[in-house]
N, C-alpha and C positions, 0 to 999 in steps of 0.2 A: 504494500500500500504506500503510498505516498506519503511523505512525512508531514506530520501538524505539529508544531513548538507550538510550547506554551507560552496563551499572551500573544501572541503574533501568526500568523500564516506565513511559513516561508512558501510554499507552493501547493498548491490543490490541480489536481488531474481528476476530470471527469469525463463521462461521452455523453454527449446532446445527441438527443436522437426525437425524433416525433412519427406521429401520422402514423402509426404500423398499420391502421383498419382492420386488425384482425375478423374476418368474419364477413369481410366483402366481399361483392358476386359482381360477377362482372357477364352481362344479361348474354354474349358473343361468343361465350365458351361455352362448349358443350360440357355431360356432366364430370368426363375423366380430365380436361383440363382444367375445370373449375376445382377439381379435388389436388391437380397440381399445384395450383395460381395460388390455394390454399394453405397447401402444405410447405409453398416457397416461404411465404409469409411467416408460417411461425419456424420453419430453418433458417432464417434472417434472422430470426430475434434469438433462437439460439447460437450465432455469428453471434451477435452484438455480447452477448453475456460471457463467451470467450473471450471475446477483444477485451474486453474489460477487466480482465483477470491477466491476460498476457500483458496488457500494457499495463496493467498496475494500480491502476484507475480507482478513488476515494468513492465513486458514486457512479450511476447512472442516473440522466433525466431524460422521461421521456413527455414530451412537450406535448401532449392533448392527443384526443381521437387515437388514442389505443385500439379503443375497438370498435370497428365499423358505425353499432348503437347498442344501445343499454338491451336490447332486444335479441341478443345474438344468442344461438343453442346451448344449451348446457357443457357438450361436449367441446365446442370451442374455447370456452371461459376455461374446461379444466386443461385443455391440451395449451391453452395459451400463461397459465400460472404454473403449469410445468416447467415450461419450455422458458419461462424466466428464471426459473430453481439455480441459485448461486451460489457463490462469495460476496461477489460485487453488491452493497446496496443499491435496491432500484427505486424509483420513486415516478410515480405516475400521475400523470395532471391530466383531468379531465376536462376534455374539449367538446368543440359544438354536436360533434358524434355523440361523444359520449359524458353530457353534462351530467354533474352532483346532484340531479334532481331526485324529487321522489319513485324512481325508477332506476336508479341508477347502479350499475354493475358492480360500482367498490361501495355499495353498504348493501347488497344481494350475501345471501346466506353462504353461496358459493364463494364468493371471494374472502369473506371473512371466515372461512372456517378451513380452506382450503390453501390461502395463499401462504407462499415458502417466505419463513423468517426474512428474509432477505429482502421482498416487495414489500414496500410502503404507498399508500396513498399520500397526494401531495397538497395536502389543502392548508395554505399557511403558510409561518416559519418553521426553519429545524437548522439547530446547531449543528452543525458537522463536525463538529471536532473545533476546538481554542482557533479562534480566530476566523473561523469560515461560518456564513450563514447561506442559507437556502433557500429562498420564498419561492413559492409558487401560488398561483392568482387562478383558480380552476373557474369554468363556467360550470354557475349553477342555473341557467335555463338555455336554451337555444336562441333567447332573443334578450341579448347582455340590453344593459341599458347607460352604458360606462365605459369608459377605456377599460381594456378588459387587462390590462398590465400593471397602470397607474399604481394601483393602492400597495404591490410588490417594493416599491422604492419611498412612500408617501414619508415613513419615520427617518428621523436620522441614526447614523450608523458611529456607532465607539471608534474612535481613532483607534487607525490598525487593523482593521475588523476589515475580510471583504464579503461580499454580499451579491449573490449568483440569482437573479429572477428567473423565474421557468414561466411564462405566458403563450396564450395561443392567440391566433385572428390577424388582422388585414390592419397594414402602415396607414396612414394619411398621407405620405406623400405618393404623389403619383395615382395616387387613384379617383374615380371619375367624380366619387363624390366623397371629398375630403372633409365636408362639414359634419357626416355620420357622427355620433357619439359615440357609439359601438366603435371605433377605428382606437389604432395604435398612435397615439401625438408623439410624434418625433423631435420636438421641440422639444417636450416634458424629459424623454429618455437622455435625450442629450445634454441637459440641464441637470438631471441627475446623475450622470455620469462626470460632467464637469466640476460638480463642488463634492464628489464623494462617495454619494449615498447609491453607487449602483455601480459594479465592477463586470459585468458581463451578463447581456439580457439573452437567453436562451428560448427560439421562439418556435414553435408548430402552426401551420396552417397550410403553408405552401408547400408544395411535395417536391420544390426543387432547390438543392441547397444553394444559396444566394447569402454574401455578407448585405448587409444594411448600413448606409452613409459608410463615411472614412474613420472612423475610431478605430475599428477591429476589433467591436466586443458586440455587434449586436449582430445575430445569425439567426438563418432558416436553416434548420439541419435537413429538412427533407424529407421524403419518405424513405425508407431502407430498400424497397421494396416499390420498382413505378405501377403504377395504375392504370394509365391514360397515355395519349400519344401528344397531348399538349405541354406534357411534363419536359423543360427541357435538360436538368440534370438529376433526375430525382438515383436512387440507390448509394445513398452515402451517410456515415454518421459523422461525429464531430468530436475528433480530441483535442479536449482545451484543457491547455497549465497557465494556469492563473496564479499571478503573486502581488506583490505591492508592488514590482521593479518594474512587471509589462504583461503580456498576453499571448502566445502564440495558439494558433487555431489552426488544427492538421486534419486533412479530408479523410477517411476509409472509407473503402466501396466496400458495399456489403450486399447490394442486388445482384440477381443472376439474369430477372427476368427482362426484355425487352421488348417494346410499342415505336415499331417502324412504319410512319405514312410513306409510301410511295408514289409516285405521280409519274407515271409515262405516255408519250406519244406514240403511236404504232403506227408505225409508216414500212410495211412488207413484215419478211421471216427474218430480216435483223434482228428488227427490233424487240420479235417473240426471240430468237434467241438472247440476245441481249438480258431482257429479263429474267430469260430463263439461270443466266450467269447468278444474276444477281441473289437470285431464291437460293442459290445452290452454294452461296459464299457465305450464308447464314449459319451462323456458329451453333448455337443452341434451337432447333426449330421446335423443341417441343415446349422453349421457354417465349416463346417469341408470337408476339401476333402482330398482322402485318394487315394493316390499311391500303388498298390498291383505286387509284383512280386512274382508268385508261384513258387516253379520247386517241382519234385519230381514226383510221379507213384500212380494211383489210379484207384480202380474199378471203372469202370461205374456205380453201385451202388451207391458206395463215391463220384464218379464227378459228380452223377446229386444233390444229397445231397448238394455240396459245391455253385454248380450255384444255385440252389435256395436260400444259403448262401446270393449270391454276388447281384442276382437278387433283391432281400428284401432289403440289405443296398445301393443300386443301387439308390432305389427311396426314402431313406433317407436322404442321404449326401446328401451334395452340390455337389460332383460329386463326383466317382470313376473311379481312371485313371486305366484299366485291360490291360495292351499292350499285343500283340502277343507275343513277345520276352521274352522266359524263360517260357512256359506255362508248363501243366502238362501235364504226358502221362500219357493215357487211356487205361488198361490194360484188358478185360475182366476177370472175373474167372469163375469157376464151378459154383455157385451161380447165378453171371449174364445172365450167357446162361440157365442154366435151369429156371431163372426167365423170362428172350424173350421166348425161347422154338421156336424157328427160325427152319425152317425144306428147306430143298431145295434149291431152288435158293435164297431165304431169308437169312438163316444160309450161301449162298455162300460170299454174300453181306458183310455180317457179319464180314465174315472172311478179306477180301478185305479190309472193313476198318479199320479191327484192323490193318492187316498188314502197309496200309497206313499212320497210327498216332503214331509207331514206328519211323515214315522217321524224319532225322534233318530238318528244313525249313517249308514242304512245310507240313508236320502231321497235320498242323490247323484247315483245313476245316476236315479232317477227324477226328478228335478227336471231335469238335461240329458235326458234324455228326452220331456219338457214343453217346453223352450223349442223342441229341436230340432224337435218337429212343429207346435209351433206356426209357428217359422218358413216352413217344409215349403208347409204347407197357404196361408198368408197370402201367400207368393211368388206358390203354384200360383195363387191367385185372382186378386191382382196381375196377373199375364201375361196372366191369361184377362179383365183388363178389368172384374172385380168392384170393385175398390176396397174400402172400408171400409164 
């Protein structure tokens, strides 16, 4: 552990961590990657409770929305005070997830009867040892009506004494409506951090770790664990040594999982290869899900070529999000028709729904329409020994 003199702090080592969501569903995963997405989540938090032991580390804070909501399964709550079971003290601040209310998960029978010596709830101050304090500012409803950080630094602080905030929620600056009362004043923080009374503010809400202004004490640690494909650094925690002399704050990635949006143009069988490259450079696909937006014009050739692309990495990833909006058009060429060889009312079909997957909107069903018989038809030839 880290050393505390008495009377004074010569250094505290702790990890900031937030947002774990234990007990999130993510509505795009089926049920065997949903039980993975799940199970990364709490081998993340058992990650973090190592780290915390191999570096040394006085504490752990974990900055709000632990758990998805106060509403999560029984077997979550137990697999998730397991999987915190340590040396390291942990301390838990509950956020807009999972506020102090009268429903709330850290005064549920389960937590109190179950949770390992080691986890604390964070509501308050706590001594850490001669010379170190601890506040944390928990939400007690989902609709604050305050700085939801302020009242962490509000007292003065014993010379010599440092003083570590854990809060959750959204800055003032920079955001659209800076006048909220629910917001974080950044004026307030930096004021207290200039005459004393606040040594380093420890924040959850945003799930990408980001410092806050230029001091180097106010941090979004992150999610350990991304969620979303908006996130643009989330999978890291935060080791901070804190002393009277300075502050250093050191990254650890602790995610495995990854949320990759894609956006290509399809212009021929490049381009399907091309992408094909790219699916196939994926490190981890079964931690991975992958947002695809096509546009652009391809033979039915080329489009049955790219769906069997999408088909393959379909049942790879964790999921593939392929929306309607922005698809590709299905163009036949000389090639494609002499490969059907459609004659009659067949070839009239044909024509109908190429015409059809031209159309803005509604070309969808007609465009899988098109590949599907083009496949159809170019199998049946296949089989029968035609070739190309």
């Amino acid at each position: 552990m880290s050393k505390l003199s008495i009377g004074r702090a010569e250094r505290v080592r702790f990890l900031h961590t937030g947002d774990w969501q234990l007990g999130m569903r993510r509505y795009y995963l089926d049920e065997a990657a949903q039980a993975d997405f799940a199970e990364a989540r709490l081998a993340a938090v058992e990650r973090i409770v190592r780290l915390a032991a191999e570096e040394e580390c006085d504490f752990v804070v974990v900055c709000g929305d632990v758990f998805e909501s106060n509403q999560i399964e029984a077997k979550t709550r137990l697999r998730a005070l397991e999987a915190m079971r340590g040396t390291v003290p942990i301390y838990l601040l509950p956020g807009n997830h999972d506020p102090l209310d009268a429903t709330a998960i850290y005064t549920s029978r389960i937590f109190t009867e179950q949770r390992p010596d080691n986890v604390h709830l964070l509501d308050g101050r706590v001594e850490m040892g001669a010379g170190v304090e601890l506040v944390g500012v928990p939400w007690r409803s989902k609709r604050p009506t305050e700085d939801p950080v302020a009242a962490g630094f509000s007292a003065e602080l014993e010379e010599g004494k440092l003083r570590v905030v854990a809060g959750h929620g959204q800055i003032d600056r920079g955001h659209p409506k800076p006048e909220r009362v629910d917001l974080i004043g950044m004026n307030r923080v930096e004021a207290a951090l200039a005459d004393g009374r606040l040594h380093y503010l420890a924040l959850g809400d945003r799930h990408s770790v980001s410092e806050v202004g230029e001091s180097g004490r106010v941090w979004y640690s992150g999610s350990p664990e991304p969620t979303d494909f908006v996130e643009e650094r989330p999978g890291f925690v935060l080791r901070v040594d804190l002393s009277a002399a300075g502050i250093e704050v050191e990254q650890r990635q602790i995610g495995r999982w990854s949320f990759e949006a894609k956006s290509v143009e399809l212009m021929g069988i490049e381009s399907v290869e091309a992408l094909a490259t790219w699916f196939d450079g994926l490190e981890d696909k079964r931690a991975t899900v992958v947002r695809l937006v096509a546009e652009g014009q391809l033979t039915l050739r080329d489009s049955a070529q790219l769906e069997e692309v999408l088909d393959r990495n379909d049942n790879l990833l964790a999921a593939l999000d392929r929306p309607a909006a922005g698809r590709w058009t299905v163009l036949p060429d000389d090639v494609d028709r002499e490969r059907l060889g459609l004659e009659g009312f067949a070839r009239e079909a044909l024509e109908e729904l190429q015409s059809q997957a031209q159309k803005e909107g509604d070309g969808d069903a007609a465009r899988d329409a098109l590949g599907l018989l083009y496949r159809l038809v170019a199998e049946g030839r296949d089989r029968d020994g035609g070739g190309e």
